[in-house]
C-alpha positions in Angstrom: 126.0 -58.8 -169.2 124.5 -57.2 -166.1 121.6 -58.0 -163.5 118.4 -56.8 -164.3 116.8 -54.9 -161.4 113.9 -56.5 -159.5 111.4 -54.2 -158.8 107.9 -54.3 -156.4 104.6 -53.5 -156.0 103.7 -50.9 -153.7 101.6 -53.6 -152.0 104.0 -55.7 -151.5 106.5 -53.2 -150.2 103.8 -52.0 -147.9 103.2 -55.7 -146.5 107.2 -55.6 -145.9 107.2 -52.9 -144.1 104.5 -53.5 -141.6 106.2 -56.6 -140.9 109.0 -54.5 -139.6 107.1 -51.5 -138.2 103.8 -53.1 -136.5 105.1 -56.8 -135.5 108.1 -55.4 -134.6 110.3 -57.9 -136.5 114.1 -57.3 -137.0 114.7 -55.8 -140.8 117.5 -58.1 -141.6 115.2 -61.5 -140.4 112.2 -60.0 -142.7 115.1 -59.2 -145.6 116.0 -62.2 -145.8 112.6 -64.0 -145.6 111.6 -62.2 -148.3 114.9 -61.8 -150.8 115.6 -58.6 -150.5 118.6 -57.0 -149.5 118.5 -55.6 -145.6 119.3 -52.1 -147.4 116.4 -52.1 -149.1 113.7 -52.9 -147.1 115.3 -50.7 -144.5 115.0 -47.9 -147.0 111.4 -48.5 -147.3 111.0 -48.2 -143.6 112.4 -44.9 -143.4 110.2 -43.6 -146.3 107.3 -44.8 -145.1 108.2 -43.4 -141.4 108.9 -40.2 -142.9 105.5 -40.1 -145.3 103.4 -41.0 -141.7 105.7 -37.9 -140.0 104.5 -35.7 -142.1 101.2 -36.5 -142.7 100.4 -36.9 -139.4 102.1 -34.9 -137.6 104.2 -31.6 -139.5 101.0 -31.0 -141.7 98.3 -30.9 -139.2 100.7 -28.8 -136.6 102.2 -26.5 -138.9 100.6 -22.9 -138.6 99.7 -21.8 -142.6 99.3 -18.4 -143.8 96.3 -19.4 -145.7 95.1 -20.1 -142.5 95.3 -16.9 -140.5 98.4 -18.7 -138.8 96.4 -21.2 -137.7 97.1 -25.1 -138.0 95.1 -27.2 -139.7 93.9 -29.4 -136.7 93.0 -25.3 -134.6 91.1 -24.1 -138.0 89.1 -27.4 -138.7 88.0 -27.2 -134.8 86.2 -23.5 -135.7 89.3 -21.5 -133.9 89.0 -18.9 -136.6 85.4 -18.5 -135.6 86.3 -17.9 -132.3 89.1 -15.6 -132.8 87.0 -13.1 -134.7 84.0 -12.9 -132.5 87.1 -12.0 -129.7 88.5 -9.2 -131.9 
């Protein structure tokens, strides 16, 4: 018969993680703290790195059509204002 999988709550994924990411622990030392394989946990890193990339970065710099080819951050500051008193 096999292993059932384990699985986790977001929360406590997310309390893994900053374990790694904001006290700058090793992955495999928290993996093994907490039972989990160092694969794992060093998967949820990279997802949550990726999520803060993106939402913090790539969407606010990205230019949008919807926009007038502005980004998001140059729009929300009134550049679009701006750019058609100019023209």
């Amino acid at each position: 018969m096999g292993s059932t999988r384990r699985s986790f709550t977001e929360e406590y994924r997310a309390q893994a993680v900053a374990f790694v990411v904001y006290e700058g622990r090793p992955v495999a030392e928290v993996a093994r703290n907490i039972g989990v394989h160092e694969m794992t946990l060093r998967k949820w890193v990279v997802r949550r790195a990726t999520f803060d990339w993106i939402e913090n970065y790539y969407n606010t710099d990205r230019r949008h059509s919807a926009l007038n080819y502005l980004a998001p951050r140059e729009y929300s500051l009134g550049y679009r204002e701006i750019s058609q008193i100019a023209a």
